[in-house]
LUMTI-791574 format. One line per 8 residues: number of its first residue (from 1); their letters; for each residue x, y, z of N, C-alpha, C. Coordinates in pm, 1 decimal, always signed. Each point is the difference from the previous one (the first is absolute). Example, Ala and Ser with C-alpha at 12.3 -4.5 7.8 and 13.67 -1.06 7.14 Angstrom:
1> as> +1319.0,-569.0,+780.0,-89.0,+119.0,+0.0,+90.0,+120.0,+0.0  -35.0,+105.0,-72.0,+82.0,+119.0,+6.0,-77.0,+109.0,+73.0 .
This chain:
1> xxxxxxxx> -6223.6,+4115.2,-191.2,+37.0,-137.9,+28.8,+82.6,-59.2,-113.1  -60.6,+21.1,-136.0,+107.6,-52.8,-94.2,+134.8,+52.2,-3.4  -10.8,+186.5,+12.2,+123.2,+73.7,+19.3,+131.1,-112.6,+70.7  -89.5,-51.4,+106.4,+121.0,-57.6,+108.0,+20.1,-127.9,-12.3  -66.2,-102.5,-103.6,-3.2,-112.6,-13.7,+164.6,+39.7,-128.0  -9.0,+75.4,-86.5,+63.5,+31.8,-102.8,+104.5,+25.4,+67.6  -22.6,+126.7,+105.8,+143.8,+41.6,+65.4,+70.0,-157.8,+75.1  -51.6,-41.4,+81.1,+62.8,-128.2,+39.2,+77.0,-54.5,-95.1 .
9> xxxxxxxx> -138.3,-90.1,-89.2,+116.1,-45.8,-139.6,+131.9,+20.4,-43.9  +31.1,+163.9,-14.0,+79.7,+80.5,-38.8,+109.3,-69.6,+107.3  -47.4,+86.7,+95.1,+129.7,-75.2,+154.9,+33.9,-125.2,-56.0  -105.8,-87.4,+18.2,+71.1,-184.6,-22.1,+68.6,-40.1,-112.7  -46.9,+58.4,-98.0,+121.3,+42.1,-117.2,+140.2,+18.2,+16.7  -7.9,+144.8,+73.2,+152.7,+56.8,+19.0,+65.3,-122.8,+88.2  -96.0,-70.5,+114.5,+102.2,-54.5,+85.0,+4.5,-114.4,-100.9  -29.8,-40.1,-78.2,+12.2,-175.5,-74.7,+125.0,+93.3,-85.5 .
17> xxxxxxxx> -30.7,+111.9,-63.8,+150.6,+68.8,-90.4,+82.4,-27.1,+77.8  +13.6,+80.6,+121.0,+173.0,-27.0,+62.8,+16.5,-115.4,+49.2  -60.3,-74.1,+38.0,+43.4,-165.3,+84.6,+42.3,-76.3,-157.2  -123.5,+23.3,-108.3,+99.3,-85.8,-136.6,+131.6,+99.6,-27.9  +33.5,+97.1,+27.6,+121.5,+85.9,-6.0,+109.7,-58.7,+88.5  -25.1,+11.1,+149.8,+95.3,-56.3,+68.0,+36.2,-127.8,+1.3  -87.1,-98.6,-74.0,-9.7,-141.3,+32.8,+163.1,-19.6,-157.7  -54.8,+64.4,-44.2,+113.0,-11.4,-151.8,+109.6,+61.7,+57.0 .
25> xxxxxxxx> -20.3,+88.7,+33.5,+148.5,+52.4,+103.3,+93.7,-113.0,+76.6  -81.4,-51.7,+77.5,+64.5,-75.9,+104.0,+46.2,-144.1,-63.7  -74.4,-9.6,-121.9,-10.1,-182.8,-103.1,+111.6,+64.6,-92.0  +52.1,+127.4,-49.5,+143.2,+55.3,-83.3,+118.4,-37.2,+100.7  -30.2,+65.6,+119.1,+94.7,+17.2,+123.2,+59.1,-146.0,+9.0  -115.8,-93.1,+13.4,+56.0,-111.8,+51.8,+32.7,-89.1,-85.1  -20.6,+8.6,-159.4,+39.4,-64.5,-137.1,+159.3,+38.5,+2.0  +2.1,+154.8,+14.0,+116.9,+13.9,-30.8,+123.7,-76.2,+108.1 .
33> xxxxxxxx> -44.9,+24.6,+149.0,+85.1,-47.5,+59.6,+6.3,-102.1,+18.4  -86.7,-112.6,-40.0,+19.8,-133.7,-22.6,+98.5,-27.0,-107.6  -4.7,+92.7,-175.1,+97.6,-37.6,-76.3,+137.2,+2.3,+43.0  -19.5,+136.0,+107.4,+153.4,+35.1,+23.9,+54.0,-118.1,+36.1  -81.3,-15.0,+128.2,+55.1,-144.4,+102.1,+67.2,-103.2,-99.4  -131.5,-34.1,-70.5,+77.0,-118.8,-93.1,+58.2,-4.6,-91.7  +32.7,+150.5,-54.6,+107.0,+3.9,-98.2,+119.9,+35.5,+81.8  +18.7,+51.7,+130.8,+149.0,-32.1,+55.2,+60.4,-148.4,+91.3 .
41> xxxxxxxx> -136.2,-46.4,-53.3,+16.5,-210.6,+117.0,+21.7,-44.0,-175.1  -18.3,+10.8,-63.5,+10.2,-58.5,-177.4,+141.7,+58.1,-20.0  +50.3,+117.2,+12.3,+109.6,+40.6,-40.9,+128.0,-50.1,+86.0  -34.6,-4.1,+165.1,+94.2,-27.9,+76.9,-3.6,-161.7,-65.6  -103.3,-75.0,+8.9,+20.7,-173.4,-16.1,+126.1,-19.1,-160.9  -74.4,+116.7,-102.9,+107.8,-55.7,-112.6,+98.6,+91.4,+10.8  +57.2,+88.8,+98.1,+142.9,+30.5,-15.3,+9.1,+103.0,-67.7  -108.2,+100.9,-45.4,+17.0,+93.2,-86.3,-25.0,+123.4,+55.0 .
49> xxxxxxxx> +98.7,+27.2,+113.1,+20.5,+106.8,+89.5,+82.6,+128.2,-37.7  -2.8,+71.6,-6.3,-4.4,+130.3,-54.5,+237.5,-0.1,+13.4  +14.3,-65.6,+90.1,+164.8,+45.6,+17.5,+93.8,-127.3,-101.1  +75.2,+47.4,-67.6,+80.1,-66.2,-57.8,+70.0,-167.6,+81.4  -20.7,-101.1,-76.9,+56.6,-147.1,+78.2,+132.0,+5.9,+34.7  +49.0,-12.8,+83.6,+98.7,-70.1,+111.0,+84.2,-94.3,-60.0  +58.1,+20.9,-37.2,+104.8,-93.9,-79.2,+88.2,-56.7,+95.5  +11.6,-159.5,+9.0,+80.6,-7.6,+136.0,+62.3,-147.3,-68.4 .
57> xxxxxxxx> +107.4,-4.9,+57.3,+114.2,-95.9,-83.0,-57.9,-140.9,+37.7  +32.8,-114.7,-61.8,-39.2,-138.6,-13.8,+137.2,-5.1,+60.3  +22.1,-92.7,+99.9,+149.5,-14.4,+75.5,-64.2,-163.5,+70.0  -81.8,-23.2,-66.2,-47.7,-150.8,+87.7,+140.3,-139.4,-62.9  -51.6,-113.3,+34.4,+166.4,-70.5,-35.2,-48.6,-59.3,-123.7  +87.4,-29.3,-101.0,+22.1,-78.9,-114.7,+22.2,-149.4,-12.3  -15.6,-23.5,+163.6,+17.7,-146.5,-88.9,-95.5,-98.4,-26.2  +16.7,-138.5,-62.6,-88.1,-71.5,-52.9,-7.6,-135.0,+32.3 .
65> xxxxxxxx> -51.4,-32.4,+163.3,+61.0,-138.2,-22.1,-33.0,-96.5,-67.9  -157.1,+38.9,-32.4,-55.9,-130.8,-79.0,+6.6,+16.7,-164.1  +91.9,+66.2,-6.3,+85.2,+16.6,-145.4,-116.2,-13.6,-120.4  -106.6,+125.6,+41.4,-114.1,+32.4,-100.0,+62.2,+116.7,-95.5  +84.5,+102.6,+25.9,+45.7,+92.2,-49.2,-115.8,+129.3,+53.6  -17.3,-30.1,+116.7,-87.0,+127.3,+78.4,+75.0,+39.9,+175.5  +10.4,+70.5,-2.6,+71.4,+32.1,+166.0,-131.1,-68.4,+111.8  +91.0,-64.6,+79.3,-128.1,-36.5,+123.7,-97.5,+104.9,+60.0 .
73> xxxxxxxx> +61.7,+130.4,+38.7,-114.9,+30.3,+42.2,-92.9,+74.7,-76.6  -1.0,-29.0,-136.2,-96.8,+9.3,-105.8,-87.3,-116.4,-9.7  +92.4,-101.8,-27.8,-97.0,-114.7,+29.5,-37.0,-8.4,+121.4  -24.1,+52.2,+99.6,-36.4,-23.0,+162.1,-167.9,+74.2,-31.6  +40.0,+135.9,-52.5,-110.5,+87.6,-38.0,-92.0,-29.5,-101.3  +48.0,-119.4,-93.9,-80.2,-30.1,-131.8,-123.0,-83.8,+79.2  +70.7,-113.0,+96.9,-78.2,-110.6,+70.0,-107.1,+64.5,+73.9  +41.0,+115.1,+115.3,-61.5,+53.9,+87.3,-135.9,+70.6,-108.6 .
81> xxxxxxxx> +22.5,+108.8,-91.1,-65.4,+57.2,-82.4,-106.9,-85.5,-104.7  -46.8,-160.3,+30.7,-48.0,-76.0,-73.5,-128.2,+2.4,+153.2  +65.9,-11.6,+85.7,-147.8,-17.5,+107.2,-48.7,+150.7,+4.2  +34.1,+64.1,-51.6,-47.9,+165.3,+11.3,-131.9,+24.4,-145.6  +92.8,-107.4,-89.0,-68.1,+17.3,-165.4,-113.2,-93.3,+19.9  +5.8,-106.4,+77.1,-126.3,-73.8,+44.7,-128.5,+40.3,+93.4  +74.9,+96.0,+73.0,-54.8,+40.4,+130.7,-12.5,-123.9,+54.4  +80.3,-37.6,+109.8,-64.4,-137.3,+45.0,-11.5,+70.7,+136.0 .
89> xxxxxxxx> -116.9,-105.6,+1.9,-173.0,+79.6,+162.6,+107.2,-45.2,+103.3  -34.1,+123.8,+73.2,+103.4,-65.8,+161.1,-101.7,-103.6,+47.7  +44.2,-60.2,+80.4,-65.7,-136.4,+77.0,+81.6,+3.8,+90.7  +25.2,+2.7,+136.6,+74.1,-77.3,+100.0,-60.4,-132.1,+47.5  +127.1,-121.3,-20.9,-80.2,-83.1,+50.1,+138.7,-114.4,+13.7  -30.5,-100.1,+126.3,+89.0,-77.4,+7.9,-40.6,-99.4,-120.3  +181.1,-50.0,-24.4,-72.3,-122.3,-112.4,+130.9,-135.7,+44.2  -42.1,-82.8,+6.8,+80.8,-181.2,+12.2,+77.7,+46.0,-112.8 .
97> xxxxxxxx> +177.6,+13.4,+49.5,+64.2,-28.4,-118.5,+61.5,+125.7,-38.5  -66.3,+121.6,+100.2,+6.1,+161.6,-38.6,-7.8,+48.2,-102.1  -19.5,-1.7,-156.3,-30.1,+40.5,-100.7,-100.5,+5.5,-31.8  -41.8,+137.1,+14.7,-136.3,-0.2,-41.8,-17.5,-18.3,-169.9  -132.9,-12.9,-6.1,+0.4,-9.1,-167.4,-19.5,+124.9,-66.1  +19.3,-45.4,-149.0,+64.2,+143.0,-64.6,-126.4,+100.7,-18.7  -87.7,-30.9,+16.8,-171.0,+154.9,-41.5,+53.3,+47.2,+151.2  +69.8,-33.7,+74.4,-31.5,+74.6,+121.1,+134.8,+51.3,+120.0 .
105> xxxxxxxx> +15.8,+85.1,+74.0,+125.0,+12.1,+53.0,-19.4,+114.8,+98.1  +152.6,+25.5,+72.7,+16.0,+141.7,+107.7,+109.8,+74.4,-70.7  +23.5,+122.5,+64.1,+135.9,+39.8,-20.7,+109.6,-70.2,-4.5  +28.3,-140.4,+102.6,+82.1,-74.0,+13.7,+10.3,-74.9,-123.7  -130.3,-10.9,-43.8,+11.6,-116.2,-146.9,+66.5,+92.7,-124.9  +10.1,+139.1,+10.3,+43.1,+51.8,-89.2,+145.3,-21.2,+0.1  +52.1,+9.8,+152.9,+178.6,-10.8,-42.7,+17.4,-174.3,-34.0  -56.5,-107.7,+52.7,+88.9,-126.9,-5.8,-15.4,+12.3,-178.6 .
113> xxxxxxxx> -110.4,+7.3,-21.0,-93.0,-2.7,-167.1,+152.2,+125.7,-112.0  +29.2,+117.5,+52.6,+59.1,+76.9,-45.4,+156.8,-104.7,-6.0  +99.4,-10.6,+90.8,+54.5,-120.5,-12.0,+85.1,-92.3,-24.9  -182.1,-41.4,-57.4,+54.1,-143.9,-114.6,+43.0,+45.7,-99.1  -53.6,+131.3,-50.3,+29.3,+107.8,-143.2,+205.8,-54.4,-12.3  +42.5,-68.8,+137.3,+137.0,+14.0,-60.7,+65.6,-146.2,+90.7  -102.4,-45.0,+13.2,+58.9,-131.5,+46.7,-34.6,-61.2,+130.8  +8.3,+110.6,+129.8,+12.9,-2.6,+123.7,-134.6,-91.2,+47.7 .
121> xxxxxxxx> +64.0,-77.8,+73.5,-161.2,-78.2,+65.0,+46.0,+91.3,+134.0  -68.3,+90.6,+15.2,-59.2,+74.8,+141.3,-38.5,-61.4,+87.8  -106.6,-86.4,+19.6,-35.7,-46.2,+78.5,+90.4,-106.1,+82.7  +74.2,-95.5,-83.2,+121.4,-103.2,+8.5,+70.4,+108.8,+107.4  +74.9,+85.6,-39.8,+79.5,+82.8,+56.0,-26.3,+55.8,+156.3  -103.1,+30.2,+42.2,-68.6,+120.8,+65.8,-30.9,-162.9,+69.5  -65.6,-93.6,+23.7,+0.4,-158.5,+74.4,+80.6,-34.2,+59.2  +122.2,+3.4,-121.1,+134.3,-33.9,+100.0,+67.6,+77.8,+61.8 .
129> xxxxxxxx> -25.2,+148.3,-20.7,+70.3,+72.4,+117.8,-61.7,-7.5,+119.8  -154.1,-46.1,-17.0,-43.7,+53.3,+156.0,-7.9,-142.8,+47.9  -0.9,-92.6,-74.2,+91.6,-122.7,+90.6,+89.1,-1.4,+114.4  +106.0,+70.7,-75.5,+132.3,+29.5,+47.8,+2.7,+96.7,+59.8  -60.8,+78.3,+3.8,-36.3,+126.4,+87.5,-104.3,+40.9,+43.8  -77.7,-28.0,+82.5,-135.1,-47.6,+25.9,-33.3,+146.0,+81.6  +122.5,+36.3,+97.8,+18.6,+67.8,+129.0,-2.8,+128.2,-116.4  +26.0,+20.6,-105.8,+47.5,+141.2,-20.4,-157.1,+45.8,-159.3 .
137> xxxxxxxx> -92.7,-97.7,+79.8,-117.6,+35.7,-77.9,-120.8,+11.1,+105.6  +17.9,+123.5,+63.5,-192.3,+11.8,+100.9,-105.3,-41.7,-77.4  +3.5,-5.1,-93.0,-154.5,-23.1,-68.4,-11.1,-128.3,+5.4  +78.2,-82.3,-15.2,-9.3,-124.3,+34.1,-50.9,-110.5,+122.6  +64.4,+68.8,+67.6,-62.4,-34.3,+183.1,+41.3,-111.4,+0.8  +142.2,-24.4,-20.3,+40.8,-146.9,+31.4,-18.9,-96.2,-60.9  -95.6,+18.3,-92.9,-122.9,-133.5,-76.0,+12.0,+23.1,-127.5  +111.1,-67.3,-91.2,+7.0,+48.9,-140.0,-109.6,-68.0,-40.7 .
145> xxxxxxxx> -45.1,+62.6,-108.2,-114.0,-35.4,-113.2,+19.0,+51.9,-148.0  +84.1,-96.4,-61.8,-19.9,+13.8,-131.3,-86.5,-17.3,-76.6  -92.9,-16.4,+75.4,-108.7,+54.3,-102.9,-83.0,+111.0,-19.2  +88.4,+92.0,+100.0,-66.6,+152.8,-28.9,+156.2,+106.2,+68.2  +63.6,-97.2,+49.2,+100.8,+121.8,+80.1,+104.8,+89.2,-146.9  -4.2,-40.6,-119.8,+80.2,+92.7,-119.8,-165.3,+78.5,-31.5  -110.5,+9.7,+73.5,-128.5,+66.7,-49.7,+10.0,+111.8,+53.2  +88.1,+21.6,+159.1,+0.8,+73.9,+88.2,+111.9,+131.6,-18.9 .
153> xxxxxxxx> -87.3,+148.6,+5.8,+114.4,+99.1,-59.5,+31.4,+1.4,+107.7  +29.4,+3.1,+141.8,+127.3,+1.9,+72.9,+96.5,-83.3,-25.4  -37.8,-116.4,-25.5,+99.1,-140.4,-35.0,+87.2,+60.4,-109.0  -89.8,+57.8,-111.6,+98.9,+15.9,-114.7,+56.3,+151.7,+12.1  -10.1,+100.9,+105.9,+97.6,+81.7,+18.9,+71.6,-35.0,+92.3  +14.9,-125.0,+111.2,+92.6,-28.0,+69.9,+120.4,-69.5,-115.1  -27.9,-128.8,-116.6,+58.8,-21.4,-81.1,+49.1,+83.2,-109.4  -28.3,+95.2,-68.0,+68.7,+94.8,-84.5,+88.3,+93.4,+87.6 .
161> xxxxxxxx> -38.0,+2.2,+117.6,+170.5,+85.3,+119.6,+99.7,-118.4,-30.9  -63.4,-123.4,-15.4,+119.1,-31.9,+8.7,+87.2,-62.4,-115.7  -39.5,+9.7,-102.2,+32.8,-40.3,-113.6,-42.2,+74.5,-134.4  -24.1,+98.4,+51.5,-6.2,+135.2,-142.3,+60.5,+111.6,+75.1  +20.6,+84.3,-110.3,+47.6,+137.4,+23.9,-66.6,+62.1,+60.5  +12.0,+96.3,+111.3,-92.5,+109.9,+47.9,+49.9,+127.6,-67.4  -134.7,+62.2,-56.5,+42.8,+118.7,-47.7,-77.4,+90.5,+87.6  +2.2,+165.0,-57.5,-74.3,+65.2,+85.9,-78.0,-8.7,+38.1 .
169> xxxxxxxx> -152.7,+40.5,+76.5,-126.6,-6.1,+26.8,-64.2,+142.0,-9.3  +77.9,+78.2,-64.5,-58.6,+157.9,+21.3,-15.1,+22.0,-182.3  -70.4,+46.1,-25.9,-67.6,-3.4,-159.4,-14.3,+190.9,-20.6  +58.4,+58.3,-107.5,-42.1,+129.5,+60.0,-14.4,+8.0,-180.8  -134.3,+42.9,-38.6,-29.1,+67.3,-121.4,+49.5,+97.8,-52.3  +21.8,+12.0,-123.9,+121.0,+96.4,-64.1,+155.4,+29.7,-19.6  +28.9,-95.2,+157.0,+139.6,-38.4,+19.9,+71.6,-96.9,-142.2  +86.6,+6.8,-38.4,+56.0,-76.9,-75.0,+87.4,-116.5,+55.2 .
177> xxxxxxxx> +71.8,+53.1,+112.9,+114.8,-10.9,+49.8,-62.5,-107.2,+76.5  -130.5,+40.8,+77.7,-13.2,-80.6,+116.6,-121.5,-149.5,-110.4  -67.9,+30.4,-123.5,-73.6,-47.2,-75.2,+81.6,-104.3,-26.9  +143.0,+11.0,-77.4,+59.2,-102.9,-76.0,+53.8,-104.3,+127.0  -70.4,-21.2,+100.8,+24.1,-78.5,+93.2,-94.1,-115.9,+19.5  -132.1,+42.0,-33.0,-133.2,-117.2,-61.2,+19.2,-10.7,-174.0  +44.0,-154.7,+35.9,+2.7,-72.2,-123.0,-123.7,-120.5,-44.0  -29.3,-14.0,-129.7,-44.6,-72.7,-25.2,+12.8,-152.2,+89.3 .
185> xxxxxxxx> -51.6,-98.0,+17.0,-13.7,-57.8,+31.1,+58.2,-75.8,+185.7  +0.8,+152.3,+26.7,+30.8,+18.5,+186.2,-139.2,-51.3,+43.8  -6.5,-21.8,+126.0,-100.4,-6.2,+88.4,-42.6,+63.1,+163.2  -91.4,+39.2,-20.5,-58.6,+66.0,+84.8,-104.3,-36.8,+119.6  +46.3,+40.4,+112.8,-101.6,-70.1,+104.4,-16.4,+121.5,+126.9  -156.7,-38.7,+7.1,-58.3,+87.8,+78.6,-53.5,-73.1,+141.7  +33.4,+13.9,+124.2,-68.8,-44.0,+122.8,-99.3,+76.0,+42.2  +3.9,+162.3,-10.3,-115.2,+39.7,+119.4,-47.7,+149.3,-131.2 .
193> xxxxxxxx> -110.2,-1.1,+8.8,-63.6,-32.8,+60.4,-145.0,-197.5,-11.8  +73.3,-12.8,-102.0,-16.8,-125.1,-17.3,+99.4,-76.4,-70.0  -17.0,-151.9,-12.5,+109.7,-45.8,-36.8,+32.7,+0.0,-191.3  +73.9,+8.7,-109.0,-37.0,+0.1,-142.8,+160.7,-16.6,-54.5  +23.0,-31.3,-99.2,+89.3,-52.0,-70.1,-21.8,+24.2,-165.2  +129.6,+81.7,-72.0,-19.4,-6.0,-119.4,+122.8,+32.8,-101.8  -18.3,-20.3,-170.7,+104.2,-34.6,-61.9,+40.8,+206.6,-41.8  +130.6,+3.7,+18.9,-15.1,+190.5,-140.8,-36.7,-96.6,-97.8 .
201> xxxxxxxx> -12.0,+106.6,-91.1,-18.2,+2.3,-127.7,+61.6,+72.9,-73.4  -16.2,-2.5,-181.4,+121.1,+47.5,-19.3,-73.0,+137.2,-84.3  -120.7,-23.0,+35.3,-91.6,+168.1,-19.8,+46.1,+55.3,+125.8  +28.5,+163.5,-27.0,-30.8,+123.4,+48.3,-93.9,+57.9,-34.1  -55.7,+89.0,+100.2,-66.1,+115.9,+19.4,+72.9,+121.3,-12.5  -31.4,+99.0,-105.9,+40.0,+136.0,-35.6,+94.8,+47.1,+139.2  -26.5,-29.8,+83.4,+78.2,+36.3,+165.7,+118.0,-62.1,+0.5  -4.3,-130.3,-62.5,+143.8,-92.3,+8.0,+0.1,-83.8,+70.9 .
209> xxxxxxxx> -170.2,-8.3,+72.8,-15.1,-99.0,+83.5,-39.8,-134.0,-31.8  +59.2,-112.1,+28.8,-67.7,-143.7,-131.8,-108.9,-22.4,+107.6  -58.9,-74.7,-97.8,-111.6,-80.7,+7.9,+32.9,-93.5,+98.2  -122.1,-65.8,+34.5,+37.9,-83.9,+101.2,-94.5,-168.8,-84.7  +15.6,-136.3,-9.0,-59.5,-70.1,-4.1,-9.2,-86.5,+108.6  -183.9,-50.5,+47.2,-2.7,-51.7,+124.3,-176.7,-24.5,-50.5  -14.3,-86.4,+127.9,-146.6,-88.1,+21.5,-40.1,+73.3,+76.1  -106.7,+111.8,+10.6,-56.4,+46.1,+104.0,-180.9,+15.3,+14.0 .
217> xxxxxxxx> -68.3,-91.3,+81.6,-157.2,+18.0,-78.3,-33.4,+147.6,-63.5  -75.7,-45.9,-111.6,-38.1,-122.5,-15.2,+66.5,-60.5,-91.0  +95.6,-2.8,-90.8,+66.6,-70.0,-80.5,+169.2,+75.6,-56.9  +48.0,-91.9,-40.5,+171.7,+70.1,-36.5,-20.8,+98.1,-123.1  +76.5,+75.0,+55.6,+5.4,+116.5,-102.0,+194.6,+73.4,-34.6  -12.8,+100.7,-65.0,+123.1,+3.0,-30.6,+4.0,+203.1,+30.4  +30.3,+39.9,+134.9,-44.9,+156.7,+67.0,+76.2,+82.6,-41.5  -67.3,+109.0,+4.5,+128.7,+107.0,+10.7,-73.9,+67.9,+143.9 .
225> xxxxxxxx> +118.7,+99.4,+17.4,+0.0,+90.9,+117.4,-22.3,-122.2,+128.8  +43.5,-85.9,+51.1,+13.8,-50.0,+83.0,+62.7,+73.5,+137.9  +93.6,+97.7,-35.2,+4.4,+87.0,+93.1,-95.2,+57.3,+64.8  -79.6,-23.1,-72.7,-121.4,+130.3,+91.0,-95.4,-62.2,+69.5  +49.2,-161.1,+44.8,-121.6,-55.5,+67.9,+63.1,+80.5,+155.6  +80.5,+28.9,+13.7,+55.5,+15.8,+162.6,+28.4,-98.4,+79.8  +34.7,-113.4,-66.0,+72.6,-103.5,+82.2,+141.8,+46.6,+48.6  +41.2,-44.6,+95.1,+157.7,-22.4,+10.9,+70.6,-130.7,-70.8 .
233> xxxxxxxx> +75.2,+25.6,-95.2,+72.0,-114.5,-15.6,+92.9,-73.2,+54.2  -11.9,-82.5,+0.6,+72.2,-108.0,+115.0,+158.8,-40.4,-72.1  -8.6,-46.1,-112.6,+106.2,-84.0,-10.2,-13.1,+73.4,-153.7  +93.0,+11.3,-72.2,+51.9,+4.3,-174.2,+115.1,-122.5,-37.6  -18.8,-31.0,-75.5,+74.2,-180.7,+19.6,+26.1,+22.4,-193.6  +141.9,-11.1,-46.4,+16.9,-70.9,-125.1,+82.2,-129.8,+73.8  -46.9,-114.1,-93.8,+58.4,-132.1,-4.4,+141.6,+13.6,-75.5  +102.8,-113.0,+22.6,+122.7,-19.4,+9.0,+29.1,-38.0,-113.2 .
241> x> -36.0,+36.7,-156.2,-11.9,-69.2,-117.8,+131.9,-51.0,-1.7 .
């Protein structure tokens, strides 16, 4: 009887040996592939990707109207890149007067806010066209409202067709040719699969792809790889400096 009390023992031993054996196995396995994970989401976020950077020409415009000694669409990007350095919390919300206040905003608040960086009252602008053109804004429905219709990204890609540049809408990484076509302080607008709006920037990504700045919950930030959400882009818009 003891023989087999001992022999048992022995057994429950061996099985407690290999289960603390496999249990360290499977807790290495999954340490390690957790570091991996987050040392290639740490490496992709700071840009320190194994292929040499993308050097792609600055061809954005030089001029200055508000005679700071900085090109506008630097200053377009300095303004935009201050709600990114704040993070300001998305909020949608109607407001008397349409300006929302400054702790809070949409994508839309990023371009009127981006801007002022050079003078432009946006909102002024984007009012009186759909005044005057009421018929050639659907989002509107007949019923202007300045107090949210410059809030609205169809409104403001029906207005940049018509008073900014259209540039391409096709973005292709590594390209140079097709790269030096997103400039700093262009704008970008997305309809489907939801609606979004945002500033380049005058960071690249090792690919050559810029950054994008925009309000998207939960708060503004300043992206890279924006390509890879799989949106279609709608509209690429530089303004008429």
């Amino acid at each position: 009887m003891k023989r087999k009390c001992l022999k048992g023992l022995k057994i429950l031993l061996i099985i407690l040996l290999i289960a603390v054996v496999l249990l360290s196995v499977v807790y290495f396995i999954d340490t390690s592939y957790t570091k991996r994970v987050r040392y290639f989401i740490n490496n992709l976020v700071k840009e320190d990707i194994s292929f040499k950077k993308l050097k792609v020409p600055e061809e954005h415009s030089r001029k200055d109207i508000n005679k700071n000694h900085i090109a506008d669409p630097i200053d377009i990007v300095t303004a935009a890149r201050k709600e990114a350095l704040k993070k300001t919390p998305y909020k949608s919300t109607y407001y008397l007067g349409g300006y929302p206040p400054d702790s809070e905003g949409v994508c839309t608040d990023v371009i009127w806010r981006a801007f002022k960086g050079i003078n432009v009252d946006l909102k002024s602008l984007v009012d009186k066209d759909i005044k005057e053109n009421t018929n050639l804004y659907s989002r509107v429905n007949n019923k202007p409202d300045p107090n949210i219709d410059f809030r609205r990204v169809p409104n403001l890609d029906v207005f940049f067709q018509r008073y900014a540049e259209s540039i391409t809408t096709e973005l292709k990484p590594g390209d140079v040719s097709n790269l030096k076509q997103w400039q700093p302080g262009d704008i970008v607008v997305i309809l489907e699969p939801f609606e979004h709006i945002g500033i380049i920037s005058d960071k690249r990504s090792n690919d050559g792809v810029p950054y994008l700045i925009h309000n998207s919950r939960p708060k503004a930030s300043e992206m890279a790889h924006f390509n890879l959400w799989g949106c279609k882009i709608k509209g690429h818009y530089r303004w008429r400096y």
